[in-house]
C-alpha positions as CSV (number, residue, x, y, z in Angstrom):
1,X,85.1,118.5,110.7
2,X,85.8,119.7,114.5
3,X,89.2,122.1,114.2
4,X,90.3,124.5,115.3
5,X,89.6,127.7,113.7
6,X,91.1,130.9,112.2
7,X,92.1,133.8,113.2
8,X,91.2,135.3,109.9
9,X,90.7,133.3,106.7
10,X,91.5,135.5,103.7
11,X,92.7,134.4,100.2
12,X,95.9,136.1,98.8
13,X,96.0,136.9,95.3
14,X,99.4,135.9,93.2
15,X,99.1,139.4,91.4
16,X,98.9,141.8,94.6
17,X,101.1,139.3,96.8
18,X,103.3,139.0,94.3
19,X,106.4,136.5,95.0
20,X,110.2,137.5,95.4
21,X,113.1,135.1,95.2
22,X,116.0,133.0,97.4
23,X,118.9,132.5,95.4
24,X,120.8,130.6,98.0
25,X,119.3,127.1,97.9
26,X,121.1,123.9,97.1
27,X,120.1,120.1,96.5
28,X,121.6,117.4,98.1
29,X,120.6,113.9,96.5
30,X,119.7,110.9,99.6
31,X,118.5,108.6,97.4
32,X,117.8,107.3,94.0
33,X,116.8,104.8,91.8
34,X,112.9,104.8,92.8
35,X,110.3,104.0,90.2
36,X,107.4,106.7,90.3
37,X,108.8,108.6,93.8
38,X,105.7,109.6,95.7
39,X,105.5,111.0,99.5
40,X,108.8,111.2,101.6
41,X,107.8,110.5,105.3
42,X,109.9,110.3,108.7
43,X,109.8,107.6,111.2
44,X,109.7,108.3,115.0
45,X,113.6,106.7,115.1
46,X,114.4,109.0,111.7
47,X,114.4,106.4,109.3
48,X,113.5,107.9,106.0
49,X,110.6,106.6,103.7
50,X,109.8,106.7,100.3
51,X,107.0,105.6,98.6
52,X,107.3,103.4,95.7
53,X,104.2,102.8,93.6
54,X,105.8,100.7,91.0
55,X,105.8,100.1,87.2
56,X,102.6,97.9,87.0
57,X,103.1,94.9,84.8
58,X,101.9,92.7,82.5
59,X,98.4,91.6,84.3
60,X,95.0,93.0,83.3
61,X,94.8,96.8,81.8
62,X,92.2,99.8,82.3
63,X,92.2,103.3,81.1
64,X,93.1,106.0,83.7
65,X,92.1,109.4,83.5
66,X,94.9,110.1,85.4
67,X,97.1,109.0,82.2
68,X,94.1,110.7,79.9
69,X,92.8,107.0,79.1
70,X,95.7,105.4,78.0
71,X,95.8,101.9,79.8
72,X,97.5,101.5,83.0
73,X,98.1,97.7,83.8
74,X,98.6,95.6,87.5
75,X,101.7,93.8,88.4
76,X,103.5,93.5,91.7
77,X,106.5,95.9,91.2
78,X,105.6,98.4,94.4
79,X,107.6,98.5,97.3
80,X,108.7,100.8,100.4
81,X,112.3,102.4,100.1
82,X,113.8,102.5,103.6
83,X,117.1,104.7,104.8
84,X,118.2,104.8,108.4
85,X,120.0,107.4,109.8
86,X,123.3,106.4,108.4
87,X,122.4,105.8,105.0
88,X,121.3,102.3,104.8
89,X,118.9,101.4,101.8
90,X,116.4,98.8,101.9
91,X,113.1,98.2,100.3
92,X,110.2,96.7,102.6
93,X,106.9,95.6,101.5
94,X,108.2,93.9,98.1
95,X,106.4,92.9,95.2
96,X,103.2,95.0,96.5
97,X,100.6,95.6,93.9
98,X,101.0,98.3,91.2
99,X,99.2,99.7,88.1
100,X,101.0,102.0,85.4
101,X,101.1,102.4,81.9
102,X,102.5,100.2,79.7
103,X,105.4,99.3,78.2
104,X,106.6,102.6,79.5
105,X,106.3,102.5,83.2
106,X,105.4,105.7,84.0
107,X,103.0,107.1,86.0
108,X,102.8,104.3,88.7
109,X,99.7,103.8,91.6
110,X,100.2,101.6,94.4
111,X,102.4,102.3,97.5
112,X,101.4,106.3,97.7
113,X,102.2,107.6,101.6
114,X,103.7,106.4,104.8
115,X,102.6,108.1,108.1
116,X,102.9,107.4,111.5
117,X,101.1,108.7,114.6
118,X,102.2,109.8,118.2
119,X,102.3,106.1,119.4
120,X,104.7,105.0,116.5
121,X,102.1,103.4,114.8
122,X,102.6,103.2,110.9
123,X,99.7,103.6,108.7
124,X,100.6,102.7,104.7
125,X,97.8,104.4,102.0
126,X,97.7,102.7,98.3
127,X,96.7,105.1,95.1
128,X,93.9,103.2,92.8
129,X,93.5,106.1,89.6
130,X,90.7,104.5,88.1
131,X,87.4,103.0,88.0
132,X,87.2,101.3,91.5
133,X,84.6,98.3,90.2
134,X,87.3,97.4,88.1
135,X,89.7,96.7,91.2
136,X,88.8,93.3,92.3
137,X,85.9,90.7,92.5
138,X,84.1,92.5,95.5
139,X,84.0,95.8,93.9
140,X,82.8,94.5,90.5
141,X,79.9,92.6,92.3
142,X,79.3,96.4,94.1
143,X,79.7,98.2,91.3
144,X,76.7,96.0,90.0
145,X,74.5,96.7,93.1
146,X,75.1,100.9,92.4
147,X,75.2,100.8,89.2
148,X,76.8,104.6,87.6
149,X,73.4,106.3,86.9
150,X,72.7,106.6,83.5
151,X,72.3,110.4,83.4
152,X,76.0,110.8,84.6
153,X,78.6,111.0,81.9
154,X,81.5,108.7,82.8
155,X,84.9,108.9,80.9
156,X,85.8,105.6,80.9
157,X,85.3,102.0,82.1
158,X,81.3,101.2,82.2
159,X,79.8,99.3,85.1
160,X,80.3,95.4,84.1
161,X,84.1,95.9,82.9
162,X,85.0,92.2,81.2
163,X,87.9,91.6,83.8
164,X,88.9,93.0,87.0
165,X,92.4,94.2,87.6
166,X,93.1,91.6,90.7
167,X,94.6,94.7,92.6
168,X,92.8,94.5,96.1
169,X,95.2,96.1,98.4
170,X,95.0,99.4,96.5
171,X,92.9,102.0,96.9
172,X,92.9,101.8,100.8
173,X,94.3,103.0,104.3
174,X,95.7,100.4,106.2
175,X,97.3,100.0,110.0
176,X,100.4,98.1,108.9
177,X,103.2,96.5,110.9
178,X,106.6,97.4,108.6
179,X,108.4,94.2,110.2
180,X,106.3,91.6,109.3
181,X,104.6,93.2,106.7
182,X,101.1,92.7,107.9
183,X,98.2,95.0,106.7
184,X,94.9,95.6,108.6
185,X,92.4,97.9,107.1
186,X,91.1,100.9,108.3
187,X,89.1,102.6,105.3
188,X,88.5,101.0,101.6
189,X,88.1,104.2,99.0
190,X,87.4,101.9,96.7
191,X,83.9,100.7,97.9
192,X,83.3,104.2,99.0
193,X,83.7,106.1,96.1
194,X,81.6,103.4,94.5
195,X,78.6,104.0,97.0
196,X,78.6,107.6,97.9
197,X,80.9,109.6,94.9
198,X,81.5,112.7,97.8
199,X,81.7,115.2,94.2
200,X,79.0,113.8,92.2
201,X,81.2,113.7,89.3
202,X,82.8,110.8,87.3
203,X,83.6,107.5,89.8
204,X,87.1,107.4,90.1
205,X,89.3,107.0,93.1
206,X,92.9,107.4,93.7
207,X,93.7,108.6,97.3
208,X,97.2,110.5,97.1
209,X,98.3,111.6,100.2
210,X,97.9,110.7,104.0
211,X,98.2,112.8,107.3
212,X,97.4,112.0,110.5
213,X,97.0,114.4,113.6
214,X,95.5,113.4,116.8
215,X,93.6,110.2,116.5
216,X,92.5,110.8,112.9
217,X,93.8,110.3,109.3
218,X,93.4,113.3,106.3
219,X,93.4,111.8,103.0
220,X,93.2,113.4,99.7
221,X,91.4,111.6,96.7
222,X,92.6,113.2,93.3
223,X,90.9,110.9,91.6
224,X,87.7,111.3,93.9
225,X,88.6,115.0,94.3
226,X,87.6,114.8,97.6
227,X,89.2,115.1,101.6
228,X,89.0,112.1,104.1
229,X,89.0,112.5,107.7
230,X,89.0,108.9,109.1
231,X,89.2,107.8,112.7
232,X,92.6,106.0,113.1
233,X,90.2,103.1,114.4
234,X,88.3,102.9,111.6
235,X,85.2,104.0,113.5
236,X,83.8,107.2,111.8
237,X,85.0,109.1,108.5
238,X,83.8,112.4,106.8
239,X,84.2,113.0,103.0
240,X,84.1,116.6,101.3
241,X,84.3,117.6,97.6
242,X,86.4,119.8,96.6
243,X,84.6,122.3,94.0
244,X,85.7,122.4,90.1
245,X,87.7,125.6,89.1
246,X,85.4,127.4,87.6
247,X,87.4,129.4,85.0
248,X,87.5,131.6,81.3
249,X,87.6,129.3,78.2
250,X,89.9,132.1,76.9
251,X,92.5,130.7,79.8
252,X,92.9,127.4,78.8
253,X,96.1,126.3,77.0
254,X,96.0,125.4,73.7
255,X,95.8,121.1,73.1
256,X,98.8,119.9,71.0
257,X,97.8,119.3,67.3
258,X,95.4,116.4,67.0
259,X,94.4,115.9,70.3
260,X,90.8,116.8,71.7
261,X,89.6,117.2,75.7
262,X,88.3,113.5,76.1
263,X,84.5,114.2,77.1
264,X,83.9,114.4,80.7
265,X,87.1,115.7,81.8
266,X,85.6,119.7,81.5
267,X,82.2,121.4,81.8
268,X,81.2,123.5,79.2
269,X,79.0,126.4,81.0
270,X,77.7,129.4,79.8
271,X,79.6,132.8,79.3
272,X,82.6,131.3,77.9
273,X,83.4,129.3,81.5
274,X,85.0,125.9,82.0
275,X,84.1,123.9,84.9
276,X,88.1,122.2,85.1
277,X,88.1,119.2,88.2
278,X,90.2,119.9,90.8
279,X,92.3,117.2,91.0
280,X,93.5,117.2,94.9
281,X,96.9,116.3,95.4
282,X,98.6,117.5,98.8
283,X,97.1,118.2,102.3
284,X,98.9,119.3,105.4
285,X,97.6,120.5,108.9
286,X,98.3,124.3,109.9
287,X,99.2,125.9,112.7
288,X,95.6,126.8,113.6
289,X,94.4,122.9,113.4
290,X,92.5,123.3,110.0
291,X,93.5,121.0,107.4
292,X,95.1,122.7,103.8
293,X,94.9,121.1,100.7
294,X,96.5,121.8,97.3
295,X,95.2,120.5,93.6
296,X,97.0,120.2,90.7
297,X,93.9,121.3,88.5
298,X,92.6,118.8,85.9
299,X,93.1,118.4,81.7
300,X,93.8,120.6,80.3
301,X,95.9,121.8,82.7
302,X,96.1,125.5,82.7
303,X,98.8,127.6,84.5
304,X,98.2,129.4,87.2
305,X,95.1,128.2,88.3
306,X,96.3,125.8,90.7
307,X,94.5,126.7,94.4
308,X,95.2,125.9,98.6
309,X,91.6,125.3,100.3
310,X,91.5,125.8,103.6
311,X,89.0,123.5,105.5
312,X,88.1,124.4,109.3
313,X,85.1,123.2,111.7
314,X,82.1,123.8,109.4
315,X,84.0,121.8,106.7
316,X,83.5,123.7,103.6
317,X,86.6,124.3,101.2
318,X,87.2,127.4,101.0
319,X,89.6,129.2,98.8
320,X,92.9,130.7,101.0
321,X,95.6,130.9,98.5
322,X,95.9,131.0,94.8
323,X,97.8,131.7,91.4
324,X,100.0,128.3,91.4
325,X,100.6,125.9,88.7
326,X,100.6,122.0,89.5
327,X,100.7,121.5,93.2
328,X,101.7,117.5,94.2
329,X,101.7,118.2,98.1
330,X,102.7,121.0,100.9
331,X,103.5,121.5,104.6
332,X,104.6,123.9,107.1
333,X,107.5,123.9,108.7
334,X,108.2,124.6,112.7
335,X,107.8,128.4,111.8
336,X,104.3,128.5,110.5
337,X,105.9,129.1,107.2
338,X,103.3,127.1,104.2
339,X,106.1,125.1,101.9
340,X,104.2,124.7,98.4
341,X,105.8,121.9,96.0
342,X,104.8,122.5,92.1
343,X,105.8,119.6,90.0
344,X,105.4,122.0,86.8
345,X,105.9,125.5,86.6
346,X,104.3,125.4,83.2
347,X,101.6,123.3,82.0
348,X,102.0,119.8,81.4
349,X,99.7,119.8,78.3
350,X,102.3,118.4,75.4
351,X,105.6,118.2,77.7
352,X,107.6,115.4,78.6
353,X,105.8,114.7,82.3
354,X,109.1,112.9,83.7
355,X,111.3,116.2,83.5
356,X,109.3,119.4,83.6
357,X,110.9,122.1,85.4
358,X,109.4,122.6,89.1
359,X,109.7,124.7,92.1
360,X,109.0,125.2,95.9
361,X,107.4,128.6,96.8
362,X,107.8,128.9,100.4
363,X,104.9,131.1,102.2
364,X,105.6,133.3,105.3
365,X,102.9,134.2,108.0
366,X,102.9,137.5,107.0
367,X,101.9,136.5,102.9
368,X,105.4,137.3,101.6
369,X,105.7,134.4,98.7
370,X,109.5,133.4,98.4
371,X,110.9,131.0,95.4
372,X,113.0,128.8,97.6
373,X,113.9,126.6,94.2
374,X,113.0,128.1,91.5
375,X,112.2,126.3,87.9
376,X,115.1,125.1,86.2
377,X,116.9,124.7,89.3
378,X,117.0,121.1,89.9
379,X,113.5,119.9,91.2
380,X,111.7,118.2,87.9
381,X,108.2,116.6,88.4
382,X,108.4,116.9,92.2
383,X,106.0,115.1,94.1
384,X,106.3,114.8,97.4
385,X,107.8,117.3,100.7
386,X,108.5,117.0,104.4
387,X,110.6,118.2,106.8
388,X,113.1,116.2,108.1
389,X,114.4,115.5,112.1
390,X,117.0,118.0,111.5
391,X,114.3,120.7,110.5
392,X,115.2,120.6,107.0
393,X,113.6,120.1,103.3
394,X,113.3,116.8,102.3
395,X,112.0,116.7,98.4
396,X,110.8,113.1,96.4
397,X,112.2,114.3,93.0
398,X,111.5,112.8,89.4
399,X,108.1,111.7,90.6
400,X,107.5,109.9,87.0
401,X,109.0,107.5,85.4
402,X,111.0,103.3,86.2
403,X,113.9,104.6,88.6
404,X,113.9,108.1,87.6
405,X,113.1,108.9,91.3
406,X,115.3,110.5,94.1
407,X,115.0,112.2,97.3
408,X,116.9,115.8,98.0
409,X,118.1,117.7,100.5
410,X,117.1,121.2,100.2
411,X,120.4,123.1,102.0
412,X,119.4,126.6,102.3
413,X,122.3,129.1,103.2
414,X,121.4,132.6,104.6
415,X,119.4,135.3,102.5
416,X,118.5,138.9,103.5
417,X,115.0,138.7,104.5
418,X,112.2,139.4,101.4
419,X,110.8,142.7,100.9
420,X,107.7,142.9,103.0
421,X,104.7,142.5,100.3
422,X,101.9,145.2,100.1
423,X,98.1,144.2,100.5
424,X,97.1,142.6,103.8
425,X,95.0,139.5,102.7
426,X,97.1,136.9,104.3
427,X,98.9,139.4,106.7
428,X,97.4,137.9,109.7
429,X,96.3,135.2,108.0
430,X,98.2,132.5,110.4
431,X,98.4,134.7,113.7
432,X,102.1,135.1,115.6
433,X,100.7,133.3,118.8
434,X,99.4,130.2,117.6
435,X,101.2,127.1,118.3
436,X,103.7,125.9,115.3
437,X,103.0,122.1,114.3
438,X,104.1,120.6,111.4
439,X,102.7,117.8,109.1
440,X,104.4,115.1,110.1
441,X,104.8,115.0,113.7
442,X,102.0,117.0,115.7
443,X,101.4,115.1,118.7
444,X,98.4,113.5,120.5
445,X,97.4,115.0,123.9
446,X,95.9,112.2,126.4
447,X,93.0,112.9,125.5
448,X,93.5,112.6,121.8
449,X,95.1,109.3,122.3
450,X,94.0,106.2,120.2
């Protein structure tokens, strides 16, 4: 992956960092009424987008792991939430396909990130969260010509499923046109993760979020547990795995009464270790041109063990910050400050995943960690950030759930500044002269352009 690099890459340790705390932030609702809220995006014009993956419906089911094997099933309920710069709401793309579980709606895939490049060109990315042979006719007939190796332990849905879940459009990156509606595909996941599996593990796809710098996309796969960087054109891509969190038995949370780990889901290794999947879930570009990506950390979920990978030109994940709990995406604002999104301050293991109690932990240059919103504050299953023409925080809130979903504001009035932080593992982590771009609207140079 050719970016730029580093000045220093260091990883900074929630214990010695530590983390101190705004107490001046407000939340100011633009939106509501969205089923399953995933990314927030800005148009070139300033028209705000939301993602809307839908409820599913009543068409053909699979298990997810993503809903720990309970059945998620298709139906056409997705859509695009648009608001113009003064205040108009309308939803685009219509009736676009959708899986979630059923009857209670929740945890949608479909319709997952809107992005657009220098030239105003929109590219649209669909979720999958499952197993992609299941999707349609042409990956069933794939899935037969790689068959899952036999030696691989798979957590759900076998190789010759008995019926496909007539969801083609998902599970892909498309070039689409937003007036007429008009998809053209620039990467299938799908088919991918079905040939190659970039982490070897089980063969699931479900690409979550979408950035684009220069003339390329960056795609995270938490189902894959992989990063995508795809030529806008379709012409070349690159796939890397992100490792398993390799961590102390003695740190997981206990399971509520009567359920076990579904097999699969955890590697049992020697010395008491637990091999926990990553689970991807947010990626940004930095100031220094290397892609960061957050993970959310797989079943069963343990606190604290959440981690930022920092990938630069060799393209090897490598570990930059850690000590979070249930990352759904990040940025950085015009500052170079790293905006983290949790959707759970706590685990999620037995909790009620449409309303547990999130934060945003705002990361300066200099490694100072700052609660901007802290738990119990008014962001609840969070899942999606960006920052809006007006340099502010724009949050997807209630992530889960049939029109639980809303966008905020985050209105942050002046604080004293935070007590400088001992320890100097991030301290010139980001550098004061490199140039400040943020996720959403770094530009193309001529040379870059598409």
């Amino acid at each position: 992956m050719k970016l730029q690099s580093f000045i220093l890459t260091s990883v900074c340790f929630a214990a010695i960092c530590g983390t101190s705390t705004a107490e001046a932030a407000s939340l100011t609702t633009i939106v509501d009424g969205i089923s399953n809220a995933r990314a927030v995006s800005f148009g070139p014009d300033g028209t705000l987008y939301v993602a809307e993956p839908g409820i599913g419906g009543n068409g053909n089911c699979q298990p997810s792991p993503s809903t720990l094997f309970q059945p998620i099933c298709a139906g056409n309920s997705g859509s695009l939430v648009k608001v113009t710069p003064d205040g108009t709401k309308k939803r685009i793309l219509t009736n676009f396909q959708s899986l979630a579980e059923q009857p209670t709606g929740n945890q949608g895939a479909g319709i997952q990130d809107l992005q657009f490049d220098s030239l105003g060109n929109a590219y649209l990315l669909t979720g999958f969260a499952g197993y992609p042979g299941n999707r349609d006719q042409a990956t069933l007939e794939l899935g037969s010509k790689y068959p899952i190796p036999e030696t691989q332990l798979v957590t759900f849905p076998p190789s010759k499923p008995d019926k496909v879940l007539n969801t083609p459009l998902l599970g892909q990156l498309y070039k689409v046109d937003l007036n007429s509606g008009s998809l053209n595909s620039v990467f299938d996941f799908a088919k991918y993760e079905i040939i190659n599996n970039p982490d070897g593990g089980d063969v699931v796809t479900n690409p979550y979020d979408l950035t684009i710098s220069g003339n390329s996309a960056y795609v995270v796969d938490g189902g894959g547990n992989a990063a995508y960087k795809i030529k806008l054109d379709g012409s070349e891509s690159e796939a890397i795995a992100i490792p398993k969190n390799i961590i102390s038995a003695s740190e997981l949370p206990p399971a509520p009464p009567g359920q076990e780990i579904p097999p699969g889901l955890v590697d049992v290794l020697p010395g008491g270790k637990i091999g926990v999947q990553s689970v991807p879930t947010g990626g940004t570009i930095g100031p220094d041109g290397a892609l960061y990506v957050g993970e959310y950390t797989g079943f069963p979920y343990p606190e604290d063990k959440s981690r930022i990978f920092r990938i630069g030109e060799d393209g090897k994940p490598e570990v930059f910050l850690d000590g979070f709990t249930h990352i759904t995406d990040l940025t950085f604002d015009e500052e170079g400050n790293l905006l983290v999104l949790q959707f759970s301050d706590t685990s999620q293991l037995g909790g009620d995943i449409t309303n547990l109690p999130g934060s945003l932990i705002q990361i300066a240059p200099d490694g100072t960690r700052t609660v901007i919103v802290a738990a119990g504050e008014g962001l609840d299953s969070a899942d999606g950030i960006d920052i809006g023409p007006d340099g502010k925080i724009y949050i997807t809130n209630r992530g889960v759930g049939p029109k639980l979903g809303e966008v905020v504001r985050v209105d942050i009035e002046p604080v004293p500044e935070p007590v400088t932080i001992l320890g100097t593992l991030t301290a010139v982590a980001f550098g004061a002269t490199l140039r400040q771009k943020h996720k959403r609207s770094k530009q193309l140079t001529e040379a870059e352009t598409v």
